[in-house]
N, C-alpha and C positions, 0 to 999 in steps of 0.2 A: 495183446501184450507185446509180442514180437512182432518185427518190421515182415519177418516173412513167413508165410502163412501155408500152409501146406494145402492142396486142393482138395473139396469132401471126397469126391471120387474118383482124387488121383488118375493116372493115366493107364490105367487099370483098361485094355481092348473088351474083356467084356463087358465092360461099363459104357462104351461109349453111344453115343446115343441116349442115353436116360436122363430125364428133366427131373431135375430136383425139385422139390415143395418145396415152396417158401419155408421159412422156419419163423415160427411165431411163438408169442409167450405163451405158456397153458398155465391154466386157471389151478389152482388147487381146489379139494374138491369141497362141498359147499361145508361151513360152517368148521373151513381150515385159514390161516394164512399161507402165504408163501415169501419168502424174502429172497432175493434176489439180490448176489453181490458179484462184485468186478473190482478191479485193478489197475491201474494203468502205472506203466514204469520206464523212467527213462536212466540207459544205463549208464551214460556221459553223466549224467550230472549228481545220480543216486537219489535222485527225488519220485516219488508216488503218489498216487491218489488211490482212494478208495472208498466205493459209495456202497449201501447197505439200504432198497427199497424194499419196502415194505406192501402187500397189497393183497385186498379181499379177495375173493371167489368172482367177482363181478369184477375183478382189476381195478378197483377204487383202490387209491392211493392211501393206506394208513397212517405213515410215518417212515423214517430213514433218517442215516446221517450220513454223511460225508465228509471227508479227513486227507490232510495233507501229512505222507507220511516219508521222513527217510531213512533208507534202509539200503543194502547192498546188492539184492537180487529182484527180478518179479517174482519170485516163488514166496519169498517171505513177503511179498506185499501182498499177494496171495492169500499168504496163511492169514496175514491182520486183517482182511477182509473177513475171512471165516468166521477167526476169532470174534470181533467187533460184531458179528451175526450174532452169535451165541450170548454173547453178554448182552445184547439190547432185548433179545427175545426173553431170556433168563431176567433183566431189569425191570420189563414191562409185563409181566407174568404173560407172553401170550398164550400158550398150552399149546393147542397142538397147530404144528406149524412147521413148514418145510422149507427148507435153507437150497436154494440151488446155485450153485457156482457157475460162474462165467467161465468155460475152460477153454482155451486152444488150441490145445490139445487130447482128441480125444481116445489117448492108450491111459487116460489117467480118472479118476472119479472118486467121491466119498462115499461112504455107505455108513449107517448106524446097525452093531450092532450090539445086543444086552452084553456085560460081562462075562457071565455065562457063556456065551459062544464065543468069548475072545480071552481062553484064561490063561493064556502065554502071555502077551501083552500084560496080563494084570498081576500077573505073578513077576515080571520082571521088572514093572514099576515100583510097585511094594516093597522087591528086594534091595531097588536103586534108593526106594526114597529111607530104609532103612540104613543105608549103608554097607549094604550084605553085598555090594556087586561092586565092585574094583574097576572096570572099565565101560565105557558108554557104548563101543559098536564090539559086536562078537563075531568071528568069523566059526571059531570053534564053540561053542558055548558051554561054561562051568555047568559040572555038573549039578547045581543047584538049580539051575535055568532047566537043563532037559531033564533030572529025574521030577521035576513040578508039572511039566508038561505030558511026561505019561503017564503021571497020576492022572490029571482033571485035563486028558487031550480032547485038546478043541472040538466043539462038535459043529458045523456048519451043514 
């Protein structure tokens, strides 16, 4: 995404000396898919791409799309990658199937998990999309935010 790229093992003394493995694709495992998306973003001009491959346990190639997008950040070209995952796998009924992201950085990563384990997040959407919630980012949070969350506190 970005022009500069951080080293995997940094300049880290006790690292030095240690040969990295290649990094190669891995397979999902059999009788799953895997989708595979990336981004590319240039910040001069506000223009993106972004491609959505699709591919069996054996890495046969099933399907994808690919889109020219614009947009103001690589993070939101990013997110339209995701997105555009979700909705082809969701469009194409695949079942079960795993989305991996092309990231750059790696202090960042997705994870799925039920509602049940995530019920701040769900209780604070419900409230936004009801109109119960007056502001989008909280530093303090209404007390409708925190006494919902030590009702049904998250369990991870």
């Amino acid at each position: 995404m970005g022009s500069a790229r951080r080293p995997l093992l940094g300049s880290n003394p006790l690292l030095r000396g240690v040969t990295k493995c290649p990094i190669t694709w891995r397979p999902p495992p059999t009788n799953w898919l895997k989708i595979n998306v990336d981004a590319s973003f240039c910040h001069e001009s506000g223009n993106g791409a972004i491609t959505v491959v699709i591919r069996d346990s054996n890495g046969a190639l099933q399907g994808g799309i690919a889109s020219v997008v614009n947009t103001g950040s690589s993070l939101i070209v990013e997110s339209i990658a995701v997105r555009e995952a979700l909705i082809l796998a969701r469009n194409l009924n695949l079942g079960n199937t795993i989305i991996d992201i092309l990231n750059d950085d790696p202090q960042f990563g997705l994870t799925w998990t039920p509602r049940e384990g995530n019920n701040l997040a769900h209780l604070t959407a419900r409230l936004k999309q009801n109109n119960q919630l007056l502001m989008s980012l909280y530093v303090e949070p209404p007390n409708t935010i925190r006494d919902g969350n030590e009702a049904g506190r998250d369990r991870y």
